[in-house]
DRENPA-3360 file (N, C-alpha, C; in nm, 2 decimals, always signed):
BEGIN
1 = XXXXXXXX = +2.83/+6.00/-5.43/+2.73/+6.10/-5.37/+2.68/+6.19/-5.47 ~ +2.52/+6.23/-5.50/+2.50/+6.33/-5.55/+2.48/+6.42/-5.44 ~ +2.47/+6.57/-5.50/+2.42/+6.68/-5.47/+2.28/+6.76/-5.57 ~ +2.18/+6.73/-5.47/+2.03/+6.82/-5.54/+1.92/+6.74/-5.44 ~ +1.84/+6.73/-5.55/+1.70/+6.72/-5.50/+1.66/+6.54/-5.51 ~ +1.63/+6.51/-5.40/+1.59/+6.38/-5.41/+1.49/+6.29/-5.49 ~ +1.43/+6.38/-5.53/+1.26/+6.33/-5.61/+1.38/+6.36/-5.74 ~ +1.41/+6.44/-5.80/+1.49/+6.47/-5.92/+1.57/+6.34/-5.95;
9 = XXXXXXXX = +1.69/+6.32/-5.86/+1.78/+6.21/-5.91/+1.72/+6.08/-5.92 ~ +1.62/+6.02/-5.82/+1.59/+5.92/-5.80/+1.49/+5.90/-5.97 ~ +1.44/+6.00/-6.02/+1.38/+5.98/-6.15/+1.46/+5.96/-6.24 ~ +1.59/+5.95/-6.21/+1.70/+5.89/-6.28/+1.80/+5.78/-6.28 ~ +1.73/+5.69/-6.15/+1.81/+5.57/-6.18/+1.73/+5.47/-6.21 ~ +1.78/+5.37/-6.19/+1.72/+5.25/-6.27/+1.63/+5.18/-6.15 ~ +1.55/+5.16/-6.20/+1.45/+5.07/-6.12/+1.53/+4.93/-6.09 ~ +1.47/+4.91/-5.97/+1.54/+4.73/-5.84/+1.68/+4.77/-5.88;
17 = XXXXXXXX = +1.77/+4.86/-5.84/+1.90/+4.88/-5.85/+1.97/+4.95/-5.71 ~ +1.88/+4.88/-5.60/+1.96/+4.88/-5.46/+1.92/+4.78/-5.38 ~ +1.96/+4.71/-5.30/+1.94/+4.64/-5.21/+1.85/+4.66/-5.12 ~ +1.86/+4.83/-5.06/+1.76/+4.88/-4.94/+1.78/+5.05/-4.96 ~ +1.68/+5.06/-4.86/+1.69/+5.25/-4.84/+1.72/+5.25/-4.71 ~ +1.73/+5.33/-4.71/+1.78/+5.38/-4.53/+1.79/+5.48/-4.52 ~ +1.66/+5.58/-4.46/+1.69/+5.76/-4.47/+1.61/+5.80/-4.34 ~ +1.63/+5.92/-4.28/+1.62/+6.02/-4.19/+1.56/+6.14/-4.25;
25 = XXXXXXXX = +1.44/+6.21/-4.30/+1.38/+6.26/-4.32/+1.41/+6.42/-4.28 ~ +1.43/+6.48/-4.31/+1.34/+6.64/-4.25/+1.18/+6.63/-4.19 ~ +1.20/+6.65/-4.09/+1.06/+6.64/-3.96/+0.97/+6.78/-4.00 ~ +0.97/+6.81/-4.06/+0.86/+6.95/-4.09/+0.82/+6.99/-3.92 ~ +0.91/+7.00/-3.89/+0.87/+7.09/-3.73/+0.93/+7.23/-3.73 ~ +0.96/+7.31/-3.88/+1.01/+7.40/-3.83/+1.18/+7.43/-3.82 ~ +1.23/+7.33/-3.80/+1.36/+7.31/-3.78/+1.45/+7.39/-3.94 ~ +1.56/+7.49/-3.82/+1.65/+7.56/-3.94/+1.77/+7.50/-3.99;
33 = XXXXXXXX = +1.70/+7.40/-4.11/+1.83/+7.40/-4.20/+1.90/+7.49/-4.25 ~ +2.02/+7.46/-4.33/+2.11/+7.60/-4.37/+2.04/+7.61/-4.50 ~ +1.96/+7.50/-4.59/+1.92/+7.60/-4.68/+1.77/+7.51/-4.75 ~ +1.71/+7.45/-4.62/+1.57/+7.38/-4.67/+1.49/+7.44/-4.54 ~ +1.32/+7.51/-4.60/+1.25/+7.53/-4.52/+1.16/+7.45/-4.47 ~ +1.23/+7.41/-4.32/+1.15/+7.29/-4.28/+1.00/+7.33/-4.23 ~ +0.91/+7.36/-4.29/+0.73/+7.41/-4.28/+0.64/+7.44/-4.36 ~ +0.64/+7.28/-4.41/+0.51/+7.27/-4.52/+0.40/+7.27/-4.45;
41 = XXXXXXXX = +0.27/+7.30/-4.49/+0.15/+7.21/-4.45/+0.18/+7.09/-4.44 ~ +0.10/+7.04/-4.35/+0.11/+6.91/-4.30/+0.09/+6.81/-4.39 ~ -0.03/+6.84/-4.45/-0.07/+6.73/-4.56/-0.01/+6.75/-4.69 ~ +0.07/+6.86/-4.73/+0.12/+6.86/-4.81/+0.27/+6.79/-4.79 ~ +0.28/+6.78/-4.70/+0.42/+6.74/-4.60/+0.38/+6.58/-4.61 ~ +0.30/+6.49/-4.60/+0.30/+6.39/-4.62/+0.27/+6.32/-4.75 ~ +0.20/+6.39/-4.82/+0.17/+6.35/-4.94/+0.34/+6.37/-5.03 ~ +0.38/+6.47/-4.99/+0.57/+6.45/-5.04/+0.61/+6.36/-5.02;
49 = XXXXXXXX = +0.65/+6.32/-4.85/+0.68/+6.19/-4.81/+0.65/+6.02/-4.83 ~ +0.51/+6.02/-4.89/+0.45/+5.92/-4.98/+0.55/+5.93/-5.10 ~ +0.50/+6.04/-5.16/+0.58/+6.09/-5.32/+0.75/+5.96/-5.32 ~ +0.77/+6.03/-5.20/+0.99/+6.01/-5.21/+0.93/+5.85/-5.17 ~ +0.87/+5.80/-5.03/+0.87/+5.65/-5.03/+0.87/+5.57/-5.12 ~ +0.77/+5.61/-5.24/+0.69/+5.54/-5.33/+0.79/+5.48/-5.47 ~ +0.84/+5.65/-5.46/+0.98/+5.67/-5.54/+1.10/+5.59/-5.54 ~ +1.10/+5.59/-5.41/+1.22/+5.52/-5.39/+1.19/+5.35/-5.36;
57 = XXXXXXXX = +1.08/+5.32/-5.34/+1.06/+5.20/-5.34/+1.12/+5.10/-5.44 ~ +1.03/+5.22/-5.55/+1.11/+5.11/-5.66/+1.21/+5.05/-5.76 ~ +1.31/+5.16/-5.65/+1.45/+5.16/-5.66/+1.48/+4.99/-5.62 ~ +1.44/+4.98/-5.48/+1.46/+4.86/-5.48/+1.47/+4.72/-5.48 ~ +1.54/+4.63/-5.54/+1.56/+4.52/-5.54/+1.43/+4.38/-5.49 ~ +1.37/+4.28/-5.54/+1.27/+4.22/-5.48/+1.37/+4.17/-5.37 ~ +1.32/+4.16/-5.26/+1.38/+4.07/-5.13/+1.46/+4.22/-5.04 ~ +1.44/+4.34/-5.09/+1.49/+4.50/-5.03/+1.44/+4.53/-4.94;
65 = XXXXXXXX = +1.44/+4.57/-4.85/+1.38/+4.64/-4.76/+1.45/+4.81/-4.77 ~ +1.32/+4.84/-4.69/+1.31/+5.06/-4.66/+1.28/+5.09/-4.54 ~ +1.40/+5.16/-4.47/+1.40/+5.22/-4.32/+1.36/+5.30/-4.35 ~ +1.23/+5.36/-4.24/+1.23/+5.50/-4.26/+1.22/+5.58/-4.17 ~ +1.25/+5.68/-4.07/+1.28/+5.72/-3.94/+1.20/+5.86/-3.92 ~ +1.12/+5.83/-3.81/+1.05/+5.96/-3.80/+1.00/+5.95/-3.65 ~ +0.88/+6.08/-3.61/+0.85/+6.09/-3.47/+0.70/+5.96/-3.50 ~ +0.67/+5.92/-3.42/+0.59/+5.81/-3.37/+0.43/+5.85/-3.44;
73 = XXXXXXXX = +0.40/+5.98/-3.44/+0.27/+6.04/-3.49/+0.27/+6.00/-3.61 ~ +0.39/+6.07/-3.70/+0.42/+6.08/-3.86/+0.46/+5.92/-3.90 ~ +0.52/+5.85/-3.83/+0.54/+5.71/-3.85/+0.46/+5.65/-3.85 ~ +0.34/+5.63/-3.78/+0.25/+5.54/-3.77/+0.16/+5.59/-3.92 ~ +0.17/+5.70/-3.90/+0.11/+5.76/-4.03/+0.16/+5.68/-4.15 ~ +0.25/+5.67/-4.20/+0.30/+5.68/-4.33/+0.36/+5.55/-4.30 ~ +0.35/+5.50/-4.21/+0.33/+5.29/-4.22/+0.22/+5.28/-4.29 ~ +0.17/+5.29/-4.31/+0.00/+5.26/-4.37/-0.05/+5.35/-4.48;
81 = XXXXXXXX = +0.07/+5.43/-4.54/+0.04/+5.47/-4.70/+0.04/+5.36/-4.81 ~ -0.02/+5.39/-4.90/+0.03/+5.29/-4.99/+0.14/+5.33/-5.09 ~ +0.24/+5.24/-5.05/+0.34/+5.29/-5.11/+0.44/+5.19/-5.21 ~ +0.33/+5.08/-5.25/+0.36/+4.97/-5.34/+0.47/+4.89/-5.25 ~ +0.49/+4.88/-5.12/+0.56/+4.80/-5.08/+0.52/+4.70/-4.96 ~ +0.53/+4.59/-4.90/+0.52/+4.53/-4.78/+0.51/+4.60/-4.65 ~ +0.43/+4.62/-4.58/+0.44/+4.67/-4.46/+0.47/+4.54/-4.34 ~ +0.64/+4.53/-4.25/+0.70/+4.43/-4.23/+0.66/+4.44/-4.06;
89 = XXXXXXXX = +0.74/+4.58/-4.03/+0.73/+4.57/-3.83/+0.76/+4.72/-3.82 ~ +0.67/+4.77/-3.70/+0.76/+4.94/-3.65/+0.84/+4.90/-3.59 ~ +0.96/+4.94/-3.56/+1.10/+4.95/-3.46/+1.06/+5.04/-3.40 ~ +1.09/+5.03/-3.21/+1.13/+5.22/-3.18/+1.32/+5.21/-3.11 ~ +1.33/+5.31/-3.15/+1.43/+5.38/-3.13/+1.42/+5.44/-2.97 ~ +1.51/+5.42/-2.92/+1.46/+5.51/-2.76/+1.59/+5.53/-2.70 ~ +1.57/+5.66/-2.64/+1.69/+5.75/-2.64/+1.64/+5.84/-2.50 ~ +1.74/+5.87/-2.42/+1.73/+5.94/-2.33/+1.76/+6.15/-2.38;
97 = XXXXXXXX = +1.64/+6.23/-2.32/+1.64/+6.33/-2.37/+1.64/+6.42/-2.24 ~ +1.77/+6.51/-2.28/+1.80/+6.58/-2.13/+1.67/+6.72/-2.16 ~ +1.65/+6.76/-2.28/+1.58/+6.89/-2.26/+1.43/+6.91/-2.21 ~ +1.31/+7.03/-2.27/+1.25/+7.01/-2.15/+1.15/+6.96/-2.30 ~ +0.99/+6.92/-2.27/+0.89/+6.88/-2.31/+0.80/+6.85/-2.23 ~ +0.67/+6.89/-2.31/+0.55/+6.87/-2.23/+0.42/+6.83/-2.31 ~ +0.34/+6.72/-2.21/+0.39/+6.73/-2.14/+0.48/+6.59/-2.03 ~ +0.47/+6.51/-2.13/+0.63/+6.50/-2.11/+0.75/+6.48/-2.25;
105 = XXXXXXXX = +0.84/+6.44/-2.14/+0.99/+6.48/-2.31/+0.97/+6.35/-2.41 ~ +1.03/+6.40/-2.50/+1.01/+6.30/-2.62/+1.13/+6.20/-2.64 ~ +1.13/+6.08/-2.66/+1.26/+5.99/-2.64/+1.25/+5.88/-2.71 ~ +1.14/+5.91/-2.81/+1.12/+5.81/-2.92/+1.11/+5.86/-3.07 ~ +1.14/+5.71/-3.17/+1.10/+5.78/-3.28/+1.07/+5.63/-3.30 ~ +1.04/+5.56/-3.45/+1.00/+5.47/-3.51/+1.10/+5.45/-3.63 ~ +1.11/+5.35/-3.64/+1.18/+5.31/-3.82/+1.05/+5.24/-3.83 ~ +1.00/+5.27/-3.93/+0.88/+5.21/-4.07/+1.00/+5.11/-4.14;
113 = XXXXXXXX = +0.96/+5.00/-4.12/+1.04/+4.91/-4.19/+0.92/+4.79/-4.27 ~ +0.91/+4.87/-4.46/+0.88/+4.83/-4.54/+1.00/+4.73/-4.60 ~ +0.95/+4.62/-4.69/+1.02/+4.53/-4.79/+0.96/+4.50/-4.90 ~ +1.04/+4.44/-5.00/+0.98/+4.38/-5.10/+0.95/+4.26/-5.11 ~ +0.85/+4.20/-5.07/+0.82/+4.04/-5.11/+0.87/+4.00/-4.97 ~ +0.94/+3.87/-4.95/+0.97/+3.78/-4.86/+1.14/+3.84/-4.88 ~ +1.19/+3.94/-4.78/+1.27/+4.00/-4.74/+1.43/+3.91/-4.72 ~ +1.56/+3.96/-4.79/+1.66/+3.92/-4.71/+1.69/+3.96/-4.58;
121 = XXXXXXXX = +1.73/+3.90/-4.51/+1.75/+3.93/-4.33/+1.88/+3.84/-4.31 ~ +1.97/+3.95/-4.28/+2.12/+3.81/-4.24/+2.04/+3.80/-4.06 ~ +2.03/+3.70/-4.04/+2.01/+3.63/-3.92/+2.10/+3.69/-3.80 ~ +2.20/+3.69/-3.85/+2.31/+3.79/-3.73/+2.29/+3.88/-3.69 ~ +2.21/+3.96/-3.75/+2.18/+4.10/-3.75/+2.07/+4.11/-3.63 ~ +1.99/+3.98/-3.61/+1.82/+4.00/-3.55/+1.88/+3.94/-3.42 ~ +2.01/+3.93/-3.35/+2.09/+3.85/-3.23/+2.10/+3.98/-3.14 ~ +2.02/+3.97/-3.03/+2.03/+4.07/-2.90/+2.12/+4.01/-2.81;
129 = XXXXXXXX = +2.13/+4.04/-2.68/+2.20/+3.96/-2.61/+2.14/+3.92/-2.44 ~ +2.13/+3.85/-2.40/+2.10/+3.79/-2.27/+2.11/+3.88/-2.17 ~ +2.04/+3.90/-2.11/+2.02/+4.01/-2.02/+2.04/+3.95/-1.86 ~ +1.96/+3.81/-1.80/+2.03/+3.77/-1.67/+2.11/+3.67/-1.66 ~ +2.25/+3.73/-1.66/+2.35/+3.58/-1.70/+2.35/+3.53/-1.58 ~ +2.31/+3.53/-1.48/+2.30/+3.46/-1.36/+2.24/+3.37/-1.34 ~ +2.10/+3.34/-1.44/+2.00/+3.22/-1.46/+2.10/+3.11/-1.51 ~ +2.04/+2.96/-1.49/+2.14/+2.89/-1.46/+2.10/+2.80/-1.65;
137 = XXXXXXXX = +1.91/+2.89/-1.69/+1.92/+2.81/-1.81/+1.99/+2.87/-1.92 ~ +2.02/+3.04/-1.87/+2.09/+3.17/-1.97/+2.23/+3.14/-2.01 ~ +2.31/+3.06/-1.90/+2.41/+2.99/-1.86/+2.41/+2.87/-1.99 ~ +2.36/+2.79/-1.97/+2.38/+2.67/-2.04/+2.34/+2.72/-2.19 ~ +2.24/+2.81/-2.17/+2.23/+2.89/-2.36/+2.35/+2.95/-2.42 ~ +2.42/+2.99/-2.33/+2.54/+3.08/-2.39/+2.64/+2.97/-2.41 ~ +2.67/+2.85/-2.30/+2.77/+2.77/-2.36/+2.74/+2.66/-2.49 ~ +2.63/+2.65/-2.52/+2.62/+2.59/-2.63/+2.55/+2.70/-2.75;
145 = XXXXXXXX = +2.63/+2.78/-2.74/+2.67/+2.91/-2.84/+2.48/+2.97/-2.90 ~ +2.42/+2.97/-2.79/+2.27/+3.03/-2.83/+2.29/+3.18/-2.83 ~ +2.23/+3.24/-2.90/+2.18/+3.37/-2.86/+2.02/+3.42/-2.89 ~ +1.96/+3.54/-2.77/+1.80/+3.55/-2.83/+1.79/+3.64/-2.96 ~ +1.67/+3.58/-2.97/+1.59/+3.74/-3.12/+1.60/+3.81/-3.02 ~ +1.65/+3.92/-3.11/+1.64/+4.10/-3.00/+1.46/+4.12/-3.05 ~ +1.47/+4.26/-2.96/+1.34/+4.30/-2.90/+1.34/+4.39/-3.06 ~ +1.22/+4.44/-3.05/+1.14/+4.53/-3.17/+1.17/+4.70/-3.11;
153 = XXXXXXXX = +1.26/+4.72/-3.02/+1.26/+4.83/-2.96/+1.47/+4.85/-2.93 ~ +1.52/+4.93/-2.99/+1.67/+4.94/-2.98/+1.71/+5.10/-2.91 ~ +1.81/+5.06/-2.80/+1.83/+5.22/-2.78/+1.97/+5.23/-2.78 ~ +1.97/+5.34/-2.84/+2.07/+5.41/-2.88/+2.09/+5.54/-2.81 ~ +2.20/+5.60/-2.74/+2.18/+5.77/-2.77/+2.19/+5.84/-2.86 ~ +2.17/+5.94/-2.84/+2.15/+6.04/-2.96/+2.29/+6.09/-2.94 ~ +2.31/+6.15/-3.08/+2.44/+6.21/-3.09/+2.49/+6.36/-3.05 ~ +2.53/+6.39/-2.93/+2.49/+6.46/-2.86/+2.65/+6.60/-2.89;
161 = XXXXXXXX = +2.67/+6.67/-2.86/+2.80/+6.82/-2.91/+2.89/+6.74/-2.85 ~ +2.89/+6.64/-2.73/+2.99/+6.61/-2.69/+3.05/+6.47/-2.73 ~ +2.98/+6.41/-2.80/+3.00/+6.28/-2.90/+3.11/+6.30/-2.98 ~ +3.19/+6.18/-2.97/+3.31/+6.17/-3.06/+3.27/+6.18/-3.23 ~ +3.17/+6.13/-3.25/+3.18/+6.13/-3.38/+3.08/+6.28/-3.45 ~ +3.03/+6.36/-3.38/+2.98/+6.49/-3.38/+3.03/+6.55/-3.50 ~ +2.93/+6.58/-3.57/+2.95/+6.68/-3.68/+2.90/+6.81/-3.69 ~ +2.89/+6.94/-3.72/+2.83/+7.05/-3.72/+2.70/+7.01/-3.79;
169 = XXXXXXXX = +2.68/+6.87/-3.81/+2.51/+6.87/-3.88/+2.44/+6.88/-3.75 ~ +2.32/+6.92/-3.73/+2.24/+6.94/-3.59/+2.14/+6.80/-3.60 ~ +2.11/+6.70/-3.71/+2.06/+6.61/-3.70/+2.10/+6.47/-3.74 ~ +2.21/+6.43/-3.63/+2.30/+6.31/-3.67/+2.24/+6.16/-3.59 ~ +2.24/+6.06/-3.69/+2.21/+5.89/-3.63/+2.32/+5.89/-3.54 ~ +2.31/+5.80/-3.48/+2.42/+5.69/-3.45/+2.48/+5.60/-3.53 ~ +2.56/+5.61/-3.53/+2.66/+5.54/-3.63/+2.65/+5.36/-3.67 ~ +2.66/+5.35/-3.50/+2.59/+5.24/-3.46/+2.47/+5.16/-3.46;
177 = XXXXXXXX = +2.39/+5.22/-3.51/+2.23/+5.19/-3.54/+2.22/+5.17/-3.70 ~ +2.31/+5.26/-3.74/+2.29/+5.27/-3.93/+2.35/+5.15/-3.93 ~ +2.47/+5.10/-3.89/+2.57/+4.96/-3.93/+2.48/+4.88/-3.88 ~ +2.40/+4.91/-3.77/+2.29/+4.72/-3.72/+2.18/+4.70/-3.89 ~ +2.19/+4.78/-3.90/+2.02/+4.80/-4.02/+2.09/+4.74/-4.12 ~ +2.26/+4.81/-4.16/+2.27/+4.77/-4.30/+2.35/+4.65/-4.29 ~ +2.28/+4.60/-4.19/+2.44/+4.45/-4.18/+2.30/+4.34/-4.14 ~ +2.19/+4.40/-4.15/+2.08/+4.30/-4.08/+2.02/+4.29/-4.26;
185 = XXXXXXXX = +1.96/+4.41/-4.32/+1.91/+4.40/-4.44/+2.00/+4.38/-4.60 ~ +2.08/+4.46/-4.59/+2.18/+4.45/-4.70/+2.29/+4.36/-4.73 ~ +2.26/+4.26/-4.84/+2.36/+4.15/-4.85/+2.52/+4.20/-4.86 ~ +2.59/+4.12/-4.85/+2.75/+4.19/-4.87/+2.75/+4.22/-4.98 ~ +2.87/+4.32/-5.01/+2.88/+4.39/-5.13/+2.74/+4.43/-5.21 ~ +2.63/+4.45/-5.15/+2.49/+4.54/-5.18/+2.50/+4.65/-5.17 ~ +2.42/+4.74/-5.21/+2.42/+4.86/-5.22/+2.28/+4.93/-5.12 ~ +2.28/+5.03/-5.03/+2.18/+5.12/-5.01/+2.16/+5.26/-5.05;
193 = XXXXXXXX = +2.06/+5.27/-5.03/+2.05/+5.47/-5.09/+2.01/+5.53/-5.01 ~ +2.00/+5.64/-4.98/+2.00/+5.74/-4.83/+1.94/+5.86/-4.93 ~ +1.80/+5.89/-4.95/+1.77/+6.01/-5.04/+1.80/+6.10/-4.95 ~ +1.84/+6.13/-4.80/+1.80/+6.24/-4.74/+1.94/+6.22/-4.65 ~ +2.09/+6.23/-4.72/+2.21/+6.18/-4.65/+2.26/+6.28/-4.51 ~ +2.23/+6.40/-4.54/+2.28/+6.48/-4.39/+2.41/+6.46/-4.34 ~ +2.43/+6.42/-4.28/+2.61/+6.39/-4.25/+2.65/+6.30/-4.28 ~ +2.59/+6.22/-4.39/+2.67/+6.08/-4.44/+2.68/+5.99/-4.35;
201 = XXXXXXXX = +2.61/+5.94/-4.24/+2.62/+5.84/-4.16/+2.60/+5.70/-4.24 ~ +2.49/+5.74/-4.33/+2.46/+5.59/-4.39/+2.57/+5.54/-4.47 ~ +2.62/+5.65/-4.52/+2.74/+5.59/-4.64/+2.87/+5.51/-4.56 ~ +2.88/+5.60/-4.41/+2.98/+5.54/-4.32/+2.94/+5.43/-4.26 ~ +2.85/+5.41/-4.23/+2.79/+5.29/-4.19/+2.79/+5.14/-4.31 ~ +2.79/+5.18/-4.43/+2.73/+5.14/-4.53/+2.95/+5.08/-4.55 ~ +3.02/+5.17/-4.61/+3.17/+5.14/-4.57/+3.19/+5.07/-4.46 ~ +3.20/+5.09/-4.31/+3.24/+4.95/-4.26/+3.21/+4.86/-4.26;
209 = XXXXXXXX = +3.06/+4.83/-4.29/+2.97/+4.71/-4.30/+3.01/+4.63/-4.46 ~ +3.13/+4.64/-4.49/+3.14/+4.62/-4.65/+3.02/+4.66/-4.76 ~ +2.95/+4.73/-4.75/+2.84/+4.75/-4.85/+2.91/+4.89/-4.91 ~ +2.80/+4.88/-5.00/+2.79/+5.02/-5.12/+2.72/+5.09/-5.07 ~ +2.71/+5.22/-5.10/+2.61/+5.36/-5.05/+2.58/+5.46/-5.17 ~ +2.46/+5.47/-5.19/+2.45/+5.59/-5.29/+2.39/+5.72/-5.24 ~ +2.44/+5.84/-5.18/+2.43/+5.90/-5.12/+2.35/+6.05/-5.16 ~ +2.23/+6.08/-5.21/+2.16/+6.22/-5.20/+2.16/+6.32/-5.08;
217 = XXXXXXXX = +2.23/+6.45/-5.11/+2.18/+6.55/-5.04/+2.18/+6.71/-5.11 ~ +2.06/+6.75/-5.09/+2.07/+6.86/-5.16/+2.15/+7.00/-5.12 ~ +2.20/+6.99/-4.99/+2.25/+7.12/-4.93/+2.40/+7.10/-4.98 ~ +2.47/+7.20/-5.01/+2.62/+7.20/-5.06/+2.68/+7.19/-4.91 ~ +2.64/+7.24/-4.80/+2.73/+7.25/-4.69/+2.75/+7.10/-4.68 ~ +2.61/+7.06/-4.67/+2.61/+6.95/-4.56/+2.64/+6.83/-4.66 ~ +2.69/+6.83/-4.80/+2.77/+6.75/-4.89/+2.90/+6.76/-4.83 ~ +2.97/+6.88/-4.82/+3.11/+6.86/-4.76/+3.12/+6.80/-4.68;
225 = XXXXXXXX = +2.99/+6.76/-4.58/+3.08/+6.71/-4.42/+3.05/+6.56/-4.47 ~ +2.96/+6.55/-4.54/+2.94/+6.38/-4.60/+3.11/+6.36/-4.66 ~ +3.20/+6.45/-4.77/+3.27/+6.40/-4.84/+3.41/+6.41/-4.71 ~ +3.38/+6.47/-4.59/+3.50/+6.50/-4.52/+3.52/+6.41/-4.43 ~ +3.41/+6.32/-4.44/+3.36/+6.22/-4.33/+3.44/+6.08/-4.42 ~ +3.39/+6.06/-4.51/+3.40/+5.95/-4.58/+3.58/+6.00/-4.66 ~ +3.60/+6.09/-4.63/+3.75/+6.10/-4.71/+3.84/+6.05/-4.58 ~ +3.82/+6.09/-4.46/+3.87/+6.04/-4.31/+3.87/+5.89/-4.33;
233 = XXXXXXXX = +3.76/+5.87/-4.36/+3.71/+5.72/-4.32/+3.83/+5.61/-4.46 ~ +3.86/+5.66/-4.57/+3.94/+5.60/-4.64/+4.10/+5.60/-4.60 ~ +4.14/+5.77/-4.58/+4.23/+5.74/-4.51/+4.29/+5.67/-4.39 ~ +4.18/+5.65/-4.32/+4.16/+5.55/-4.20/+4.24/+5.42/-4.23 ~ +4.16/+5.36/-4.33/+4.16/+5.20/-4.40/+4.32/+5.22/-4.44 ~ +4.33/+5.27/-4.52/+4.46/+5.30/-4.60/+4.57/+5.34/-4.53 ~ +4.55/+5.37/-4.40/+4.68/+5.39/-4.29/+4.67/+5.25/-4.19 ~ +4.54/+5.16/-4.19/+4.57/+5.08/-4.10/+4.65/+4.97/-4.21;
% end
């Protein structure tokens, strides 16, 4: 894991020396981090976010793919920068949202899912599951071991104060959603980078999935809960 600035480190590794990216952004809405001011101008706010894409593109690997997770405005947006990479499929994310909005609530976001060239994909990864097992041809698919392509749309809940895996970060994935991504794009024993780590989900995700993680974040707090997460997660392994 480092600690700092993402545009900084990334000017310091080696070009095609990751498999994939996989990051969660700061949303410039304003939002109080403990020690990043979430409220650029807008367009200076994307033209950054081009900046880190672009950057980090060519970090990686030909056949790599780059998640990138945001609200559906800013996503659509910054699908269609040019950012030296393949533009592949939007994913949305959809999630049930108890608070209020108008005028109505918001329960989506998008993964921008860029690659390099003609993309690895473990085939296991792109496996949904059958939805009327009562049909009699869903029936005969399942016993001769079929399964469908999943949909272009995954829901997940959000990680909510009362969630087992809850961290004092206020902007946490699912745990479960990081392990689909890096077990669908990332070969075994590959590596991802997470310029924008937050509570280390991707690295934990990136650990049970047998993969490598290289982990940026520039806040010192929210470094600890990444190293307290992943120190748990070892002793885990090591006690089972």
């Amino acid at each position: 894991m480092h600690e700092g600035d993402c545009m900084e480190i990334m000017q310091g590794m080696d070009p095609e020396s990751v498999d994939a990216v996989v990051t969660d952004p700061p949303y410039n809405i304003g939002f109080k981090y403990a020690t990043y001011k979430d409220n650029m101008p807008q367009e200076d706010y994307i033209k950054w976010q081009t900046e880190m894409v672009t950057m980090a593109g060519k970090l990686i690997r030909p056949g790599g793919s780059f998640f990138y997770l945001h609200y559906p405005e800013v996503a659509s947006r910054m699908f269609w920068q040019d950012t030296g990479m393949d533009r592949l499929k939007l994913i949305a994310w959809i999630y049930n949202q108890h608070t209020g909005g108008s005028p109505l609530r918001r329960g989506t976001r998008l993964w921008c899912w860029w690659t390099k060239g003609g993309p690895y994909i473990n085939k296991e990864g792109t496996f949904g599951e059958y939805k009327n097992l009562n049909d009699k041809r869903i029936k005969q698919n399942i016993e001769a071991g079929k399964r469908p392509v999943d949909y272009d749309w995954w829901q997940y809940e959000q990680v909510k104060n009362v969630s087992s895996e809850k961290t004092c970060h206020p902007c946490q994935l699912p745990l479960k959603m990081l392990e689909r991504i890096i077990n669908m794009v990332v070969p075994p024993e590959g590596t991802v980078l997470d310029p924008f780590a937050g509570s280390g989900t991707t690295g934990l995700a990136a650990e049970n999935m047998g993969r490598n993680s290289i982990l940026i974040e520039k806040d010192a707090g929210y470094c600890g809960i990444i190293r307290n997460r992943l120190d748990k997660l070892q002793m885990t392994i090591f006690n089972f």
